[in-house]
N, C-alpha and C positions, 0 to 999 in steps of 0.2 A: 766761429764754426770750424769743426773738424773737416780738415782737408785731406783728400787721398795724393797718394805718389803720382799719379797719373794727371790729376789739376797741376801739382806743382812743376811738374815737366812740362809741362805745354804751354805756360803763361809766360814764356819766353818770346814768342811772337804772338800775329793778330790771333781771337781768342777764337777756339775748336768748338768751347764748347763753355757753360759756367755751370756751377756748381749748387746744389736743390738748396732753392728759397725756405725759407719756416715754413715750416705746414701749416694747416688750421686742423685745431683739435676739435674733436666731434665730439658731442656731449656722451656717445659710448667709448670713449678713449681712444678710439678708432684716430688714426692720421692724413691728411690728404696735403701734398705736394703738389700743387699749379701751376701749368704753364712753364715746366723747367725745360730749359735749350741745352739736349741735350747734341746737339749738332747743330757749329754754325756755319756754314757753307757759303764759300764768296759766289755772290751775285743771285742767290736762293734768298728766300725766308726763312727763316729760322726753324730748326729741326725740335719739335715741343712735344714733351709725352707730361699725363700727369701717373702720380702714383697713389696709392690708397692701402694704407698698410694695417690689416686691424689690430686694436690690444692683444696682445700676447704677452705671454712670460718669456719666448725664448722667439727669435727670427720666424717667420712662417714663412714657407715658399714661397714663388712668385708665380705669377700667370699673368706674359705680356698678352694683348690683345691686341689686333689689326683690323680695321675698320676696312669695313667693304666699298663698293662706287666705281668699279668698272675700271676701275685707276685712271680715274676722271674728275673723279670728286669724292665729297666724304671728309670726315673731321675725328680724331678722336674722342671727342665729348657724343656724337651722337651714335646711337644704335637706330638699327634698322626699325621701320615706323611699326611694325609686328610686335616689337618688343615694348616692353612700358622703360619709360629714361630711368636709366642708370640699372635696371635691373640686374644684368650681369655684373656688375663693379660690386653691385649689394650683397650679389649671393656667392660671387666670392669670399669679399666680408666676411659676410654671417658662416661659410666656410671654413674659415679660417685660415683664408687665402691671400696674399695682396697681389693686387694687380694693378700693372702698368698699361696705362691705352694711349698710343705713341700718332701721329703723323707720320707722314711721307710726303716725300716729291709726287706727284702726279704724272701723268704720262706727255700733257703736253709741258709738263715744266719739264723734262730729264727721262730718257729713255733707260729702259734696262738695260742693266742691272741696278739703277741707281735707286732703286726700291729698295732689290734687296738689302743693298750697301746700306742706307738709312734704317730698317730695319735691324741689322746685325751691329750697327753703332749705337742703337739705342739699349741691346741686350748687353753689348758692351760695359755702357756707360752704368746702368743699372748696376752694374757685376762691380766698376770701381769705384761706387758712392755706398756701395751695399751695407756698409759700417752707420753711411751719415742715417741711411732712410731706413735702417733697424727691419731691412730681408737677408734671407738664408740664398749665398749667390750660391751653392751648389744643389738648388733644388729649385730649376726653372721650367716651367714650361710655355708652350705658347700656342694662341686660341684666334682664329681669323674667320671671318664671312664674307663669301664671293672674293673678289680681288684680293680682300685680304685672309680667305682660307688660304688661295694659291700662292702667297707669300708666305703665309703662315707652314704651309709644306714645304717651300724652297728653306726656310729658314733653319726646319727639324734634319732637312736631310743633306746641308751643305755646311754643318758643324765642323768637319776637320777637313775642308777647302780651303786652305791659304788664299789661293788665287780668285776665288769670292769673297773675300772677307773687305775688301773696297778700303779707303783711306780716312772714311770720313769720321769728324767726333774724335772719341776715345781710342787710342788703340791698343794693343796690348791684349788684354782681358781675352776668355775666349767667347763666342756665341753661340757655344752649342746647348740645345737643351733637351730634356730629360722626357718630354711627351708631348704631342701635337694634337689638338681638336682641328678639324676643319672642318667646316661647314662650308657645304656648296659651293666650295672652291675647285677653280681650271689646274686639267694633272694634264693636258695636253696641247699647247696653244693651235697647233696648226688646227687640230679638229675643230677646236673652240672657234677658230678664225670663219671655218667653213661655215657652221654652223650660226654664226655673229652676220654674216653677208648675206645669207639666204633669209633670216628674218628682217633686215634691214631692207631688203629688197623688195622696191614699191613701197615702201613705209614713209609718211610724213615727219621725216626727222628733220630737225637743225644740218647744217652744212656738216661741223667737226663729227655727228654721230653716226653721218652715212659711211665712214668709214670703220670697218672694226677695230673694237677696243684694244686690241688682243693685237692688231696691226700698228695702233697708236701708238701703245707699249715697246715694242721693239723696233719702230722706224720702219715698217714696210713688210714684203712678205717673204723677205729671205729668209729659206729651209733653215739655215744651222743658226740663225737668230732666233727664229723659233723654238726650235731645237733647245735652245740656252736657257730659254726662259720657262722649259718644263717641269716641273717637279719632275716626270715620271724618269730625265733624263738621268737623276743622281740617285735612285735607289740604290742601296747596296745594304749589305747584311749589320752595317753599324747604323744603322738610323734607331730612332727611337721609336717604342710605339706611338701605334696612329688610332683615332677614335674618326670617321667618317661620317657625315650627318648629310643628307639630302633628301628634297624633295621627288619623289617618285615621278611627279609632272610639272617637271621642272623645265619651264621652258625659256631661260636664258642660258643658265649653264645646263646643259642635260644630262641627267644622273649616269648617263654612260661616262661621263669624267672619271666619278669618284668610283666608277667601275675599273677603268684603266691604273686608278693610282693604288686600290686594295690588291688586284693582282699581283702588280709589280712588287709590291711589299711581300706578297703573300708567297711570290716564287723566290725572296730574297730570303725568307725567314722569319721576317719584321714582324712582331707581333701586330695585327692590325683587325679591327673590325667595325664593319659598311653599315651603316644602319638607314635602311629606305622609311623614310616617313610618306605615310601611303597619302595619295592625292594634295600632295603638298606642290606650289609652285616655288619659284624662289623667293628665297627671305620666309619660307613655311607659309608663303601665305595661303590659308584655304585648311588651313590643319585649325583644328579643333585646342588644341593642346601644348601650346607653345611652351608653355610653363613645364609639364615635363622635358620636353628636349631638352633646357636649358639645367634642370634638376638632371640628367643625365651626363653631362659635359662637365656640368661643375661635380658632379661624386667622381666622375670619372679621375677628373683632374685632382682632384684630392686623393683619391686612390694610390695613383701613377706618381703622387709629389711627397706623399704624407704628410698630411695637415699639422701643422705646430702642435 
């Protein structure tokens, strides 16, 4: 198997990372990559995204994906219980898009920023195999729901941050990319926090849930830890567009988020635009129409990547 520069540098000591297993070919020629470690981390489980690349004549861009669960839980194989399985991986596909749907740490395995760090190693890693798994690494974007919208924005708008770019995996390669979907994902944690405590409160939860998520995430309730882990903290006029998707009655994350992260974008320049799905809660549940959102995100992204 063809190896990149970046595998051959590293197998020098214990291994970062290993290099994408055979795919299985899909009776539409279509490719899918399983279970590849693309970051192996001492004393972690292993960092695993799969990929999904359709037939084409020439690279097709990519669209990584970030699984939501309060950065608690969550898998990259599943979608939210709204959606029908694998839906979005298909209409990527049929798109003619590939998409990678990656893992992370969790919030009680590794505090932020250790999310974003495995995130950004996996956009990475994608960028130095890009030859093996036949995508176009200069036409990436990336697509997240709930916990992983709010990664999915730290990722689009922390592109030419050295000092975010963490240690993990691959390095070299860059992580920035080219257009952001978030869905119902947190643009401000301190609010989120507020607002995560006053529903928790008097609620029959489990011990770990009576605390917020959003507090899990960063070890506690210090201001400039918070702070760190905001999307809204890093807007600046280089970010990439933003496509914004939430529930109107949303009452985990509340659509005042993705009010706070359109502004910020909107006073930076960012092309950006909020799109309220009327009576929806989160994860859309209670909307009629799941299926268009998701035909909105993905033309979106195809738009903002151009499709192969």
């Amino acid at each position: 198997m063809t190896t990149s520069p970046a595998e051959t540098a590293e197998w020098a000591g214990p291994a970062r990372f290993f290099p994408p297993p055979e795919p299985r070919v899909q009776a539409d020629g279509s490719k899918r990559y399983e279970g590849v470690t693309y970051a192996a981390v001492s004393g972690y489980r292993p960092m695993l995204l799969d990929v999904w690349v359709p037939a084409s004549t020439s690279p097709p861009p990519l669209v990584v994906w970030i699984h939501g669960g309060a950065w608690m839980f969550g898998d990259r194989r599943y979608l939210p219980e709204t959606l029908r399985p694998n839906q979005l991986f298909d209409e990527l596909i049929a798109a003619g898009l590939a998409v990678a749907t990656i893992d992370y740490r969790h919030a009680l395995e590794a505090q932020f920023p250790a999310q974003l760090h495995d995130a950004k190693a996996a956009i990475r890693y994608l960028r130095a195999y890009a030859n093996v798994l036949g995508i176009d690494p200069r036409r990436v974007g990336v697509w997240g729901e709930s916990a992983g919208g709010h990664l999915a924005a730290l990722v689009a708008l922390t592109g030419q941050r050295p000092d975010l770019e963490g240690s993990v995996g691959v390095v070299g390669p860059s992580s920035a990319v080219d257009a952001a979907v978030d869905w119902y994902g947190v643009a401000d944690i301190t609010a989120q926090s507020q607002h995560s405590a006053c529903r928790a409160a008097g609620a029959d939860l489990p011990p770990e849930l009576l605390v917020p998520p959003e507090d899990q995430l960063v070890g506690g309730q210090d201001e400039a830890a918070r702070a760190a882990a905001s999307p809204v903290s890093y807007v600046t006029p280089e970010a990439p567009p933003f496509l914004l998707i939430h529930g109107a009655a949303d009452a985990v994350v509340p659509y005042r988020q993705s009010e706070l992260l359109e502004a910020a974008l909107s006073r930076a320049g960012v092309p950006v635009r909020l799109v309220p799905v009327k009576g929806a809660d989160h994860i859309f549940e209670g909307h009629d129409d799941i299926d268009a959102v998701v035909h909105m995100s993905v033309d979106y992204l195809a738009v903002a990547l151009g499709r192969a």
